[in-house]
BAFI-3210 file (N, C-alpha, C; in Angstrom, 3 decimals, decimal comma, padded with zeros to 6 digits):
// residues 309
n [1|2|3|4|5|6|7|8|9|10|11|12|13|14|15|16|17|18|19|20|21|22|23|24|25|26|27|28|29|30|31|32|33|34|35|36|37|38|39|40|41|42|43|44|45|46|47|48|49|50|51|52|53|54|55|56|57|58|59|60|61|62|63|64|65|66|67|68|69|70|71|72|73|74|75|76|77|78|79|80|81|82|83|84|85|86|87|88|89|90|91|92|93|94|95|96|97|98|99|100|101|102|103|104|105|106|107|108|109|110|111|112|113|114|115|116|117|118|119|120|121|122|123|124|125|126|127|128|129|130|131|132|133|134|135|136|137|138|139|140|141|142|143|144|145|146|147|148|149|150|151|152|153|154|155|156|157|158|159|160|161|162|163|164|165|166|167|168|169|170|171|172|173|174|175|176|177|178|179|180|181|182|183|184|185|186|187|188|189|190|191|192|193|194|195|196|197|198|199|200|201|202|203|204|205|206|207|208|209|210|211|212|213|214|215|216|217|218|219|220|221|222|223|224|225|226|227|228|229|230|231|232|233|234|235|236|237|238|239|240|241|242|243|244|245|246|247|248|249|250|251|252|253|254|255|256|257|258|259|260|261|262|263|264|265|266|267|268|269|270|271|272|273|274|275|276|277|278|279|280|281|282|283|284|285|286|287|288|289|290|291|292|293|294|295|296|297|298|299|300|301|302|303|304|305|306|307|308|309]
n.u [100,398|099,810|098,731|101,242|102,653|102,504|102,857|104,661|107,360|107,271|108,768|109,014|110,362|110,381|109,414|111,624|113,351|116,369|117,881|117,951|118,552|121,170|120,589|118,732|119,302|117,714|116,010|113,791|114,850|114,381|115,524|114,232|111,747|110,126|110,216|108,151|105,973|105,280|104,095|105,917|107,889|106,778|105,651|104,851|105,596|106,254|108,193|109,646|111,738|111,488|112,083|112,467|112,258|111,351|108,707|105,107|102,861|099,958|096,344|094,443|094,851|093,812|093,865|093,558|090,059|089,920|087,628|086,929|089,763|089,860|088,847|088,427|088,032|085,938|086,334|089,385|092,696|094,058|097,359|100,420|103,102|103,917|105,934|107,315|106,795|105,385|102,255|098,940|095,528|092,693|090,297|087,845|086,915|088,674|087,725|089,191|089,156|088,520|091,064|091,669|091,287|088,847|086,653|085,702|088,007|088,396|090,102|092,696|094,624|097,689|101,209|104,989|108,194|111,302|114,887|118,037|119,826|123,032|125,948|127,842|127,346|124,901|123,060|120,943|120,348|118,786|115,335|113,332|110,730|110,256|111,772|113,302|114,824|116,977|116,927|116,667|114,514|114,383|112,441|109,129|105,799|102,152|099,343|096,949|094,483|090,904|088,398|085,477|083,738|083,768|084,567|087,188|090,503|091,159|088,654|089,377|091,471|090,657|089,393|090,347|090,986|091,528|092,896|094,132|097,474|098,367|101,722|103,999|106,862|108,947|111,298|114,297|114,002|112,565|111,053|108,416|105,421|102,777|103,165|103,927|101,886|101,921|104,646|104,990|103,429|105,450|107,232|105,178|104,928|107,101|108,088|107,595|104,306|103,302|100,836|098,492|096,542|095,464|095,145|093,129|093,840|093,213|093,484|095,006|096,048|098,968|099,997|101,651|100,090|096,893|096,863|099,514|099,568|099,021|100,729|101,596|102,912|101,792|101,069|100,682|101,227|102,112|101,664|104,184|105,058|105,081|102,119|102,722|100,881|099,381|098,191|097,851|097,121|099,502|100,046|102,298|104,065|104,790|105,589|107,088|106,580|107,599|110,022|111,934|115,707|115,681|113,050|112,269|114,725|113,572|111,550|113,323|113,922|111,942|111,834|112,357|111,408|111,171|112,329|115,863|116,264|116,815|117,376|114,341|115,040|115,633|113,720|112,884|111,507|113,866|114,258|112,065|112,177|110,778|109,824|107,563|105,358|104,329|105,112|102,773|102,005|101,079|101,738|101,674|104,442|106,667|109,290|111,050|112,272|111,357|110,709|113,229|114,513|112,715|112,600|114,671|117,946|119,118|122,969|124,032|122,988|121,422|122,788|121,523|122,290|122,847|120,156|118,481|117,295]
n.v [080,141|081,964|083,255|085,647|086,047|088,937|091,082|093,851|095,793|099,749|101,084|098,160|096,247|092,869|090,815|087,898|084,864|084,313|082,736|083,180|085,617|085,868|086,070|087,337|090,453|093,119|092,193|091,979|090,657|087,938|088,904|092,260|092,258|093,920|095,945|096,154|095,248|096,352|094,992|092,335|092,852|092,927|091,970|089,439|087,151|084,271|081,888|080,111|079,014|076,890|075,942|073,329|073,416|075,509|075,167|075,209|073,248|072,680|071,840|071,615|071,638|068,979|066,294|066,600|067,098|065,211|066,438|064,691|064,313|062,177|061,626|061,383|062,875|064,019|066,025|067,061|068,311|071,567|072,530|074,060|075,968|078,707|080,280|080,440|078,351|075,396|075,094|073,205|073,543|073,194|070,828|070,074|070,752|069,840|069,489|071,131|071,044|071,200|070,658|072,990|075,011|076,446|076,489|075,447|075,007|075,545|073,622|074,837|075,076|073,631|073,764|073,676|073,796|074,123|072,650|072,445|070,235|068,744|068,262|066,690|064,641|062,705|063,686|066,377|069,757|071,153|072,310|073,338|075,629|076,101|075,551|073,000|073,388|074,280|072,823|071,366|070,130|068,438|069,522|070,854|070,785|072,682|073,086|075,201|076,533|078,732|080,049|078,513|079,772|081,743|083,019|083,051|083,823|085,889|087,706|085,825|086,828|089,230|088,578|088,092|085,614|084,356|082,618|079,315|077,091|073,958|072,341|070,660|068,560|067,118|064,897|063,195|060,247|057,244|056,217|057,521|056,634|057,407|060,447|059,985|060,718|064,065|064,403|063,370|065,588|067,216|068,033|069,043|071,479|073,010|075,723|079,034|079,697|078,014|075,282|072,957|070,207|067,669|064,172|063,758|063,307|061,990|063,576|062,632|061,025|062,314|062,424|061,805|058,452|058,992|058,699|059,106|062,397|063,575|064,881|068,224|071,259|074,563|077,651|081,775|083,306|084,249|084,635|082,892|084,652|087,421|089,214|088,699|088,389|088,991|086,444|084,530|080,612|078,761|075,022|072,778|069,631|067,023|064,553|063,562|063,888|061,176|061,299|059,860|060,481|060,784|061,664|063,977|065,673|066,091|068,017|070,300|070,659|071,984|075,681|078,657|080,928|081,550|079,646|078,028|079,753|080,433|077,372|076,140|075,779|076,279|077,887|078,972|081,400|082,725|081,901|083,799|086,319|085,414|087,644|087,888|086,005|082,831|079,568|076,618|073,470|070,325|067,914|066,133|065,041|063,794|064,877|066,981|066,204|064,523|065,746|065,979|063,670|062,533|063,615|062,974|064,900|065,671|065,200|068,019|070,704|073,487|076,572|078,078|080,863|081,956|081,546|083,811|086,494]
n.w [088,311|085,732|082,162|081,387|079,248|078,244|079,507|079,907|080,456|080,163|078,636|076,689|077,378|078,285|081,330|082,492|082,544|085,156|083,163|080,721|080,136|078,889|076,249|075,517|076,806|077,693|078,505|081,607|084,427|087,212|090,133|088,817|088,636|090,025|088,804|086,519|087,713|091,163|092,744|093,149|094,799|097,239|101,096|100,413|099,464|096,725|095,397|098,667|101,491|103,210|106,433|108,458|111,376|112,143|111,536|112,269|113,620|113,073|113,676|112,175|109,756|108,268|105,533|102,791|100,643|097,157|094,929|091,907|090,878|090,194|087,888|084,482|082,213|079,133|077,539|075,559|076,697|076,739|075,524|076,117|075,330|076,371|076,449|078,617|080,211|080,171|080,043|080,861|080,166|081,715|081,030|082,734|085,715|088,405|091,990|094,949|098,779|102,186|104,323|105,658|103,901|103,972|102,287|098,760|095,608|092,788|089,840|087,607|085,627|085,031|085,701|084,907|086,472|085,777|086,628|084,765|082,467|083,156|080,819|081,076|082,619|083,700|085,066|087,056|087,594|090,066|090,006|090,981|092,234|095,028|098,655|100,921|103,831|102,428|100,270|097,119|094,582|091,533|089,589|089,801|090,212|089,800|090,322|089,871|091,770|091,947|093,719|093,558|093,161|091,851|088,111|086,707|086,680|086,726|088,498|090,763|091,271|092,672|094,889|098,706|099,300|096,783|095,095|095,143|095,379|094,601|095,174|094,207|094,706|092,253|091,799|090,354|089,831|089,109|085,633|085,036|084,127|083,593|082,781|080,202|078,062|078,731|077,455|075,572|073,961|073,983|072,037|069,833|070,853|070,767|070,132|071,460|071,962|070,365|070,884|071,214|071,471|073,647|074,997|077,775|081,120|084,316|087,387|089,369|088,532|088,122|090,221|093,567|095,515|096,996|099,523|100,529|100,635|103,172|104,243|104,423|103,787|104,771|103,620|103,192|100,396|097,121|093,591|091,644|089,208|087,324|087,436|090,246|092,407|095,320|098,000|097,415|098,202|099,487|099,197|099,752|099,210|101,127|100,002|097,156|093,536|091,481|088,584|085,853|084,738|082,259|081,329|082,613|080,863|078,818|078,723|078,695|075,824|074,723|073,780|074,864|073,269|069,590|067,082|067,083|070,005|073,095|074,790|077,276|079,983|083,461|084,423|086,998|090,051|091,922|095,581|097,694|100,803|103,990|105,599|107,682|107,924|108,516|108,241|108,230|109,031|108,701|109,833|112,897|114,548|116,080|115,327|113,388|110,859|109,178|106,585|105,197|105,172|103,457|100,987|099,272|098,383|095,490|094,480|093,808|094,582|095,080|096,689|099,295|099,533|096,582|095,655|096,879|096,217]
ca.u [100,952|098,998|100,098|101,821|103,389|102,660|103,543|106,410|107,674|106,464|109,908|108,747|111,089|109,807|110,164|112,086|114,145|117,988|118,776|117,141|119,645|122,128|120,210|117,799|119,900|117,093|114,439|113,525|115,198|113,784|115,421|114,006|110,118|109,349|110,014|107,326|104,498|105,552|103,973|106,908|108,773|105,641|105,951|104,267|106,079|106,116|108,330|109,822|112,359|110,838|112,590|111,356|112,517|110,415|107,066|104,021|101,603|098,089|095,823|093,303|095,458|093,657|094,100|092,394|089,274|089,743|086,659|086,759|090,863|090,548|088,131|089,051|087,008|085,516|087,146|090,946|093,208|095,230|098,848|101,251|104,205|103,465|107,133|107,900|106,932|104,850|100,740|098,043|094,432|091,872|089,015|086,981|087,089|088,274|087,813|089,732|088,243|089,204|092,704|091,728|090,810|087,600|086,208|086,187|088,802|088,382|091,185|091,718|095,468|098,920|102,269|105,734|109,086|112,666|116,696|118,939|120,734|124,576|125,914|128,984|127,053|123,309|122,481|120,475|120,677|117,915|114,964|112,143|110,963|110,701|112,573|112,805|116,144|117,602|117,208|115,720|114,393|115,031|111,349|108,164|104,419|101,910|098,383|096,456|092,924|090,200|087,267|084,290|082,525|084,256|084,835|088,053|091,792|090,582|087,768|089,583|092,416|089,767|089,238|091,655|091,509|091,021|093,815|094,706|097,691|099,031|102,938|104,292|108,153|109,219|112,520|114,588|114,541|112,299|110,388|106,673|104,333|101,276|103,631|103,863|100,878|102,639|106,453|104,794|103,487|106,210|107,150|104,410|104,565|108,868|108,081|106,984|102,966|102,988|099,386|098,088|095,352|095,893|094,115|093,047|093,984|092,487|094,901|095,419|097,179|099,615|100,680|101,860|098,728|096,238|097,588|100,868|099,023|098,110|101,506|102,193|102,732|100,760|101,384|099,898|101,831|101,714|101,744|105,422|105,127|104,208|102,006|103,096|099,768|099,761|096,636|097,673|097,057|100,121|100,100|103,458|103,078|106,220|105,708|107,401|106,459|108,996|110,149|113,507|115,984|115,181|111,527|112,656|115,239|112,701|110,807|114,158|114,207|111,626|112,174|111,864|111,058|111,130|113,475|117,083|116,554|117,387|116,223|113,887|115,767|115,963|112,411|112,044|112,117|114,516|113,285|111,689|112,065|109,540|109,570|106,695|104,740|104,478|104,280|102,225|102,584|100,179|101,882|101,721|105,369|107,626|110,705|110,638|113,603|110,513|110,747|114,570|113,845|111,465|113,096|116,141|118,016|120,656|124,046|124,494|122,454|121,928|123,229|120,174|122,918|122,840|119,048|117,660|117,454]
ca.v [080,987|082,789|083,353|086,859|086,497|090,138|091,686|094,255|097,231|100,989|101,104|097,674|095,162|091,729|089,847|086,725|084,216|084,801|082,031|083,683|086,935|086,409|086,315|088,674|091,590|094,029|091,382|092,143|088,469|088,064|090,397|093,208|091,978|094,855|097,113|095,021|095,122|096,396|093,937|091,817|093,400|092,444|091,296|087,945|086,679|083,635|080,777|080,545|078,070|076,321|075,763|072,529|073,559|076,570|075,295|075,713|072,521|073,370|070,347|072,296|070,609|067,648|065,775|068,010|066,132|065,895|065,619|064,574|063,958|060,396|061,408|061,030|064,013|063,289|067,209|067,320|069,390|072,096|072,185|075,120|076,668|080,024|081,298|080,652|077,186|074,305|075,003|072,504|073,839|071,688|071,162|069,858|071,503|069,439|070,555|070,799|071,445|070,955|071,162|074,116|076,059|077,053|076,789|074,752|075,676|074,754|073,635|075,452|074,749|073,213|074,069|073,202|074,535|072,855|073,230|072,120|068,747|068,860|067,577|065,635|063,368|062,175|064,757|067,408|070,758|071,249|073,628|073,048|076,958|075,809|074,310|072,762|073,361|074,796|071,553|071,495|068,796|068,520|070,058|071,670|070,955|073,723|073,009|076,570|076,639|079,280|080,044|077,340|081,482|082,954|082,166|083,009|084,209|087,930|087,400|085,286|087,824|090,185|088,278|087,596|084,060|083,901|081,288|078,287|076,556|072,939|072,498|068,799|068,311|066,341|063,914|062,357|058,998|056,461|056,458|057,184|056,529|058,277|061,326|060,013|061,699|065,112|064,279|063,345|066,581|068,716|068,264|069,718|072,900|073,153|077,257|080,016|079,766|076,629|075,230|071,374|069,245|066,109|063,463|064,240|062,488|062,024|064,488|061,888|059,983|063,073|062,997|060,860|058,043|059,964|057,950|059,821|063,386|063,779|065,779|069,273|073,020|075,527|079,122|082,775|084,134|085,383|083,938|083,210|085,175|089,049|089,922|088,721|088,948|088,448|086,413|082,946|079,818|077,468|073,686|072,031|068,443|066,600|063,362|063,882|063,070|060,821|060,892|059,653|062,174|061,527|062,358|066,071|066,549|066,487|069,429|071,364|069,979|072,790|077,203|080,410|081,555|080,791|078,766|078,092|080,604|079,813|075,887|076,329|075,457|076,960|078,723|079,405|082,394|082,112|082,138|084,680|086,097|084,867|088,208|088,044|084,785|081,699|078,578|075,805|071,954|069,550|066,538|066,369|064,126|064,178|065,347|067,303|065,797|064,192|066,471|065,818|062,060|062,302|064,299|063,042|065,632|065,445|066,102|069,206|072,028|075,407|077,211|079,609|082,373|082,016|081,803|085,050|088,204]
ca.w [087,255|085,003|081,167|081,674|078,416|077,441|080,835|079,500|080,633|079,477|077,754|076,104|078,102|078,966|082,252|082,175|083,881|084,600|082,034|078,770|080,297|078,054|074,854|075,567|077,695|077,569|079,732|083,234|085,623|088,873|090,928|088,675|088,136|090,338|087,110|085,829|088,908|092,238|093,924|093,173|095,923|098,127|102,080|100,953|098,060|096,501|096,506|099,901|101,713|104,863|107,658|109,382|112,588|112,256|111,317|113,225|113,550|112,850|113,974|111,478|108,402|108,051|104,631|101,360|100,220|096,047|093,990|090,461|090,891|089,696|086,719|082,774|081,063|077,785|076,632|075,644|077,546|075,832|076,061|075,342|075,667|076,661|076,868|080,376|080,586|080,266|080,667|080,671|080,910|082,011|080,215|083,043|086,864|089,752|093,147|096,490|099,703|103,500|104,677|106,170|103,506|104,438|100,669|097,709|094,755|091,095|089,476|086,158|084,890|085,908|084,786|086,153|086,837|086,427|085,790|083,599|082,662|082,877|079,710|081,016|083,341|083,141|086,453|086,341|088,667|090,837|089,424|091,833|093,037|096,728|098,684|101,962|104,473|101,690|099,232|096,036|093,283|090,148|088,963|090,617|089,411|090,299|090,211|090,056|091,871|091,772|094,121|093,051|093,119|090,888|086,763|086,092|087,312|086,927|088,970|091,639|092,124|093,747|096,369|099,748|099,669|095,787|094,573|095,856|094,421|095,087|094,618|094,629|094,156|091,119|092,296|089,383|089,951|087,939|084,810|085,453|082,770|083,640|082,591|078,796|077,332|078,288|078,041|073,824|073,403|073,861|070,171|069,037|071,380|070,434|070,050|071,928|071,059|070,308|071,459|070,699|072,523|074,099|075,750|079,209|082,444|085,898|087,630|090,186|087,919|087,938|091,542|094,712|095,826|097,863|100,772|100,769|100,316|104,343|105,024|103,513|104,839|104,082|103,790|102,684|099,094|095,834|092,027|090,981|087,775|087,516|088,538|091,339|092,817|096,804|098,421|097,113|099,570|099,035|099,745|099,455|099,986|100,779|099,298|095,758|092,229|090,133|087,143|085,198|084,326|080,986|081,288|083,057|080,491|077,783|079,219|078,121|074,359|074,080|073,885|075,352|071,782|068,423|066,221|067,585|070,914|073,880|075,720|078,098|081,383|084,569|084,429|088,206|090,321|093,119|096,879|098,448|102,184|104,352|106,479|109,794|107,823|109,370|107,847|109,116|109,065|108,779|110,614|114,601|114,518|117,114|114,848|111,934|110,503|108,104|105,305|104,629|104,757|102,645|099,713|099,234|097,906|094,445|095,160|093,165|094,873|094,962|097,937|099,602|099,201|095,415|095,214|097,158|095,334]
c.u [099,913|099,842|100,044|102,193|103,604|103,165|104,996|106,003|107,389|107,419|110,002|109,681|110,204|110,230|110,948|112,789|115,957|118,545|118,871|117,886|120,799|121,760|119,323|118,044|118,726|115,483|114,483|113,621|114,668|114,188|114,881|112,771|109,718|108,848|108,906|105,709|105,568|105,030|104,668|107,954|107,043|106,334|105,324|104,412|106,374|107,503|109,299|110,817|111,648|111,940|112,084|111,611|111,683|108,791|106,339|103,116|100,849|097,555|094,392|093,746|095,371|093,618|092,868|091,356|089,479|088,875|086,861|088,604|091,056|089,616|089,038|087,832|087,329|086,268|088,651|091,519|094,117|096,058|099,676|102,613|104,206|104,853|108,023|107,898|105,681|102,982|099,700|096,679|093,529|090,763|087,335|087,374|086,744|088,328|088,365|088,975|088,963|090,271|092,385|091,777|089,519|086,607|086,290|086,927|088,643|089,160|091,137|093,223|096,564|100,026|103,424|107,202|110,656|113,366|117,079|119,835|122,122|124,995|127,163|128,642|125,567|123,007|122,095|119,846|119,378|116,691|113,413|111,959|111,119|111,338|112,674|114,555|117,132|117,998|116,099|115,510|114,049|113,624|110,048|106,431|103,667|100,525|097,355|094,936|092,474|089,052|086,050|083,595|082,827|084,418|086,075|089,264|091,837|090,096|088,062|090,558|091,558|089,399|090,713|092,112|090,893|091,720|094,235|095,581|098,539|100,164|103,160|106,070|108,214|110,763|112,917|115,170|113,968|110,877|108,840|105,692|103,173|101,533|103,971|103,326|101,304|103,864|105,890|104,445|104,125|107,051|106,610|104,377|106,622|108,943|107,589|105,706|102,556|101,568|099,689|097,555|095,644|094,855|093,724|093,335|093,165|093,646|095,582|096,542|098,636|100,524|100,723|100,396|098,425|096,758|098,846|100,323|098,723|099,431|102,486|102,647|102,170|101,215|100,532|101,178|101,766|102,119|103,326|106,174|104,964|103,029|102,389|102,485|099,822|098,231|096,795|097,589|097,876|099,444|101,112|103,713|105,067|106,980|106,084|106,958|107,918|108,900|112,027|114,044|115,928|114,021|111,921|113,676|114,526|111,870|111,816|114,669|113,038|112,420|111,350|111,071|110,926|112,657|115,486|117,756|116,811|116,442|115,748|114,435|115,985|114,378|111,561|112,623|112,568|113,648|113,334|111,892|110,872|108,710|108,679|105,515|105,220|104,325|104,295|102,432|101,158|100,450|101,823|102,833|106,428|109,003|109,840|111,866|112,646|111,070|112,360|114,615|113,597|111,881|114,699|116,321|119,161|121,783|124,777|122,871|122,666|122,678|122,117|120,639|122,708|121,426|118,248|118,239|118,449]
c.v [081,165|083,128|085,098|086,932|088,290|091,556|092,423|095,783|098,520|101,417|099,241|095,964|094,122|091,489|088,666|086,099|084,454|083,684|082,544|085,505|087,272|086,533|087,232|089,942|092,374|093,471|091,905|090,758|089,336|089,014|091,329|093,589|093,459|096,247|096,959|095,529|094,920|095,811|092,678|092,016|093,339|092,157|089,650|087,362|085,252|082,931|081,101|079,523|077,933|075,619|074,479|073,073|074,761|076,442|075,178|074,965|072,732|072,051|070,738|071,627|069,210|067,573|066,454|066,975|066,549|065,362|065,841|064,601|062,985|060,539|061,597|061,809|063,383|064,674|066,876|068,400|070,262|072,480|073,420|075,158|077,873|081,198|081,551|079,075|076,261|074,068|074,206|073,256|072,903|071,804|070,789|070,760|070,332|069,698|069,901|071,033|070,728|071,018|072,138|075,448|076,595|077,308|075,661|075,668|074,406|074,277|074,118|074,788|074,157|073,466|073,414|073,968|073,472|073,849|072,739|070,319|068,959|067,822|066,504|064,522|063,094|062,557|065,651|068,429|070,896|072,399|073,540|074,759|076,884|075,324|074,545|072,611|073,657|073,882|071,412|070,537|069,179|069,615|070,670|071,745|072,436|073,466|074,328|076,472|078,108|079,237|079,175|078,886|082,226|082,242|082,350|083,508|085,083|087,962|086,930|086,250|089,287|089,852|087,754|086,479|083,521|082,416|080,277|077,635|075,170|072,825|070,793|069,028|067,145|065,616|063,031|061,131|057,419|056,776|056,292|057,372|057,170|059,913|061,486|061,069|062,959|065,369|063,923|063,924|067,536|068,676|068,945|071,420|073,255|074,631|077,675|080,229|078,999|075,877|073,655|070,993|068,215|065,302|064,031|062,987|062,706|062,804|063,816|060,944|060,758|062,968|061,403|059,726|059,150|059,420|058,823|061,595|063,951|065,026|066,989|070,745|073,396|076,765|080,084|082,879|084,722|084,015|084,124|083,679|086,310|088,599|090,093|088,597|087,894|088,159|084,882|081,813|078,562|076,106|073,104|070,823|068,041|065,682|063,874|063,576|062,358|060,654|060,772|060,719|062,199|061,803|063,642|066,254|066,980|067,825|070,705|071,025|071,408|074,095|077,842|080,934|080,923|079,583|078,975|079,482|079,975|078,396|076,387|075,502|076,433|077,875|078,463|080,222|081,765|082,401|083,213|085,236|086,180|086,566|087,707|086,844|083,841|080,422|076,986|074,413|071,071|068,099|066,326|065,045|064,481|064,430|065,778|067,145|065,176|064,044|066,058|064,806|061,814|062,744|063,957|063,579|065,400|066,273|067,119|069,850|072,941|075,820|078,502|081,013|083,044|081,963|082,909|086,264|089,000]
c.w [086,168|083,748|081,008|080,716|077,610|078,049|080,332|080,480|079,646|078,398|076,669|076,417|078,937|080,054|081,655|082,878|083,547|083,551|080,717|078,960|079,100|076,248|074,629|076,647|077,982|078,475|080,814|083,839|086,576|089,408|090,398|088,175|088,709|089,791|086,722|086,550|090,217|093,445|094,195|094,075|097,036|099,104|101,576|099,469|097,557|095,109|097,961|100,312|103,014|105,493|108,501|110,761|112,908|112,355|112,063|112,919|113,554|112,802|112,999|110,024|108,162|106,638|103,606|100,830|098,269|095,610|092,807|089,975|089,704|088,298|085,588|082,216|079,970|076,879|076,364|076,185|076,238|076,437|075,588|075,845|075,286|076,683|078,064|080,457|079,962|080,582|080,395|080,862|080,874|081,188|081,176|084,654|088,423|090,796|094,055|097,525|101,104|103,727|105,294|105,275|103,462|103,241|099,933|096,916|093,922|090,486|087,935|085,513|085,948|084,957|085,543|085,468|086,653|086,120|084,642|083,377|082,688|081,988|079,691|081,774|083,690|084,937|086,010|087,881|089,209|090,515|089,707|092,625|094,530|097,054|100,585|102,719|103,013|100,260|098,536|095,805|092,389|089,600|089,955|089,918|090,469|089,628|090,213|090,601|091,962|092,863|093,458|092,608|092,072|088,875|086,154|087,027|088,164|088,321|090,341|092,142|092,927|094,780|097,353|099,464|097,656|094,811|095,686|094,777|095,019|094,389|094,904|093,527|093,214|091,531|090,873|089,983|089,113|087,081|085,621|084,323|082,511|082,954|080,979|077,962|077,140|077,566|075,687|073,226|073,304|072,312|069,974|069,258|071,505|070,766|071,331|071,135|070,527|071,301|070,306|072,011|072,910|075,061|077,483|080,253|083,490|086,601|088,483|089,893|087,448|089,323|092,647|094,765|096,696|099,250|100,885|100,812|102,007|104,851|103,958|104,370|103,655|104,539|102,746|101,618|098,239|094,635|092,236|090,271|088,028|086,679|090,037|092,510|094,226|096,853|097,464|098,212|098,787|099,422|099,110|100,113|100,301|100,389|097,455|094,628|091,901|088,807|086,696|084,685|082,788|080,532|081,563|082,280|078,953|077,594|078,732|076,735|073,616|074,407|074,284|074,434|070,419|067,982|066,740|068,575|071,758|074,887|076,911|078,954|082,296|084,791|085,966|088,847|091,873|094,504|097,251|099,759|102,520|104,968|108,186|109,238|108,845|108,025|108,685|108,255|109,784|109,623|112,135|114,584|116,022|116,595|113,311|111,161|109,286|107,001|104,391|103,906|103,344|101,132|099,954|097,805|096,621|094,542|094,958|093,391|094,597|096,683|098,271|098,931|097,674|094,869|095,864|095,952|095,455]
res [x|x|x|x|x|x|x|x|x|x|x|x|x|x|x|x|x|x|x|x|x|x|x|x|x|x|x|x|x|x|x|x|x|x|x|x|x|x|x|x|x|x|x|x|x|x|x|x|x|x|x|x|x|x|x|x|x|x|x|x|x|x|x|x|x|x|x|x|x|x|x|x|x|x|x|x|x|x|x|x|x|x|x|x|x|x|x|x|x|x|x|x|x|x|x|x|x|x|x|x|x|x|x|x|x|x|x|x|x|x|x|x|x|x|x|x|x|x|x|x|x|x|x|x|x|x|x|x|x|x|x|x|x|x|x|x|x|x|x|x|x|x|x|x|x|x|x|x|x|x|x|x|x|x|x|x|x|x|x|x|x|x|x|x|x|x|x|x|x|x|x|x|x|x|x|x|x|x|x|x|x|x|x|x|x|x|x|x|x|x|x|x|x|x|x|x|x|x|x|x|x|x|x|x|x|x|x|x|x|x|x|x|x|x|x|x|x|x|x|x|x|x|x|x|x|x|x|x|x|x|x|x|x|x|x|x|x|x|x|x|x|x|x|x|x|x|x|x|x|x|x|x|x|x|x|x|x|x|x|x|x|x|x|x|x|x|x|x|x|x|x|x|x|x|x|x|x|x|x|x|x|x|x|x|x|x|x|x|x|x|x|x|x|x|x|x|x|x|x|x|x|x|x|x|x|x|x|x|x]
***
């Protein structure tokens, strides 16, 4: 995701997500981005629901080599709230490579995606953009890479294979500390435009061990945001992040906008159809019953029906 914040319509109407609908009538929600950038109605759209029973082993998906993961830059990262969500940019550039992407990719920012808390019982609705057999989690990080070739977003959306972006489900279940540092700046970034620096992390210290990292799918898509822009290279791992649900309900303590608008919650676009894609699977298992396993799911879902367009 890319910050789109200015992305309006010729009649002067923003995108936005269906939650920020009822305070701002006059936005463009998901179903109607394509007002926006008609490549939002794209064949290769982005997020998607996977099917395990569908996927397509690729013995070419061996485990992503990361360099400079585990480093601690001497720059500070800056932190915002852009209006949609949650953006970190990096201040230093670490790279991916192998898995079968045929390239290195830079990493430039990360943002992430959730729902909502329900206020009568310490649960919180599912607001992860992918999702796997039709089962979400609670949140959705989103690592954004770049061609090592290229210097910027711009730059990378000209080429086929110009983004790469790693997705890693977020699971509410216990406190994780490495998640502090952010989870203490969202004070500062309360608004829409809200910006503040913060220490930097090793990004590693953001996600699953690298040991758990060997089994993901991979698929062709697009940015989640408008543009919309097709020619992204997922990786959706299926080992989860955790965090307590009162770490993810902090993330909705900030806004859409300014001063007493509406809490940022729910800021993801629903799934996509896959159409004539494929997506591929990095594990050679003899059941793909895995993925289910593996994400256990909270018992207030969505229903697929209620998240396509």
């Amino acid at each position: 995701m890319v910050d789109n914040a200015a992305m309006v319509r010729a009649d002067g109407s923003p995108w936005c997500y269906q939650s920020q609908k009822k305070k701002q009538p006059h936005c463009e929600e998901p179903r109607d981005w394509h007002r926006i950038d008609a490549t939002c109605k794209g064949s290769k759209q982005s997020p998607i629901n996977i099917v395990t029973k569908n996927v397509v082993y690729d013995k070419s998906l061996k485990p992503l080599n990361f360099e400079g993961y585990d480093v601690k830059g001497s720059s500070k990262w800056n932190i915002e709230n852009n209006g949609h969500t949650v953006k970190v940019t990096l201040s230093t550039s670490p790279k991916i490579g192998g898995g079968g992407l045929g390239r290195k990719y830079k990493a430039i920012e990360f943002h992430l995606h959730w729902g909502v808390q329900l206020e009568v019982v310490p649960q919180y609705l599912p607001g992860s953009e992918h999702s796997i057999d039709g089962e979400k989690q609670a949140m959705e990080l989103h690592i954004v890479h770049i061609r090592e070739d290229v210097s910027d977003i711009t730059e990378a959306k000209k080429k086929a294979d110009g983004v790469a972006v790693l997705a890693f489900f977020v699971k509410a279940e216990k406190e994780n500390k490495n998640y502090t540092t952010i989870i203490d700046e969202l004070e500062n970034i309360r608004y829409k435009g809200g910006r503040a620096e913060m220490e930097p992390l090793p990004l590693s210290s953001l996600l699953p061990p690298e040991k758990d990292l060997g089994r993901y799918y991979r698929y062709e898509g697009s940015l989640t945001t408008p543009d919309c822009h097709e020619g992204v290279i997922w990786t959706i791992f299926e080992k989860p992040v955790e965090l307590s649900i009162f770490q993810i309900h902090q993330f909705s303590t900030i806004y859409f906008d300014e001063k007493n608008s509406t809490p940022m919650a729910e800021n993801f676009r629903p799934v996509q159809f896959l159409h004539q894609r494929r997506v591929y699977w990095s594990s050679a298992s003899s059941t793909l019953l895995a993925p289910a396993e593996l994400l256990t799911v909270l018992p207030l879902t969505y229903t697929l029906s209620s998240l396509f367009q």
